[in-house]
C-alpha positions in Angstrom: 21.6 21.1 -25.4 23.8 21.1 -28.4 22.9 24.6 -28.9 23.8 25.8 -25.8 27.6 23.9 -26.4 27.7 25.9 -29.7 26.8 29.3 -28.3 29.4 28.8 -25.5 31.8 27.6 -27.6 31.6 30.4 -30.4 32.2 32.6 -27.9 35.8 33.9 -27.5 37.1 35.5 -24.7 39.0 38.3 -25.0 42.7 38.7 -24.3 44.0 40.9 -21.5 47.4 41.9 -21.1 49.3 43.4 -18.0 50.3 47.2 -18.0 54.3 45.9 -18.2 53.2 44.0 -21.1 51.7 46.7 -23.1 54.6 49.1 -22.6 57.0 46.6 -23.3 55.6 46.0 -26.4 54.9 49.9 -27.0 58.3 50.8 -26.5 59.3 48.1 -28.7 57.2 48.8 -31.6 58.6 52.5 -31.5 62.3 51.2 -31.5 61.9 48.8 -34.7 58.8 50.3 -36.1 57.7 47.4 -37.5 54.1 46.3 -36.0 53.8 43.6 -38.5 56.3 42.0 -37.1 55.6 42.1 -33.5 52.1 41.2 -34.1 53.6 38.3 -35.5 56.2 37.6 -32.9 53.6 38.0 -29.7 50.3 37.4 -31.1 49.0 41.1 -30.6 46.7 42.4 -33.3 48.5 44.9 -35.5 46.0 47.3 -34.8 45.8 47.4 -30.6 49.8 47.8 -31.1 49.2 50.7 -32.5 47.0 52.3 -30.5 49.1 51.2 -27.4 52.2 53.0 -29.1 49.5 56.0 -29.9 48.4 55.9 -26.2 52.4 55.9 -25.2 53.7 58.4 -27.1 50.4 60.6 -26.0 50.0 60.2 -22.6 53.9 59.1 -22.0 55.0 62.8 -20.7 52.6 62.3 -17.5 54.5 59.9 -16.2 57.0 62.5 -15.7 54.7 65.2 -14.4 54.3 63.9 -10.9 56.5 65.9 -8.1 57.1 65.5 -5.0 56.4 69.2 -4.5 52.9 68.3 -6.5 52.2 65.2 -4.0 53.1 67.9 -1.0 50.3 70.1 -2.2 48.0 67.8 -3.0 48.5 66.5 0.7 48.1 69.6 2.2 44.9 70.5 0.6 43.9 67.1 2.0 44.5 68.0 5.5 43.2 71.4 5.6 39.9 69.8 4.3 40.7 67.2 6.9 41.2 70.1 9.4 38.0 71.7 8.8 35.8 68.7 8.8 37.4 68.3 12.7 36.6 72.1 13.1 32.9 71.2 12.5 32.7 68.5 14.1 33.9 70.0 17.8 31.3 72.7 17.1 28.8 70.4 16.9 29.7 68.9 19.6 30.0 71.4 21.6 26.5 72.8 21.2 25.3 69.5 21.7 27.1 69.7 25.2 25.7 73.0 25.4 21.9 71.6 24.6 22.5 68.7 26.9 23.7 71.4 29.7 20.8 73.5 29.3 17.6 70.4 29.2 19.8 69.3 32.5 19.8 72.7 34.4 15.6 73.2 33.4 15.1 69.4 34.2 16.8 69.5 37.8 14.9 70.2 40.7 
């Protein structure tokens, strides 16, 4: 039983922080440029402040990227898939009318 305590307890969980958090702390460590010292200040290993500010100063430009004409076209390919999907599905539902019609007509006396 003891073992089981130990096991449990050597294990350490691993820290998550928000998405605010990690950009706040990105932005910061490019302003002062000291990581030691706001691993220090927050608790945040030197080295996952550095690949946040690496992830930042990467990927930061895509925030910029969307458009509202890019959202407009994305949307519009949306419905014309949309559009076609209801295509298909009236002609299919058609020639089941059609089958239905025909078994009817055959089936009538």
């Amino acid at each position: 039983m003891s073992q089981n305590k130990l096991s449990a307890d050597s294990i350490k969980k691993r820290k998550s922080y928000t998405p605010q958090f990690k950009l706040d702390r990105s932005i910061e460590a490019i302003k002062s440029g000291n990581l030691s010292e706001i691993s220090r200040k927050y608790g945040v290993s030197v080295n996952i402040l550095s690949n946040w500010r690496s992830a930042l100063l990467e990927k930061g430009s895509h925030i910029f990227e969307t458009s509202p004409d890019q959202e407009k076209k994305e949307l519009k390919g949306k419905i014309a898939r949309l559009e076609q999907m209801v295509g298909k599905k009236e002609i299919e539902l058609n020639l089941l009318k059609n089958f239905s019609d025909f078994y009817q007509s055959r089936n009538a006396p």
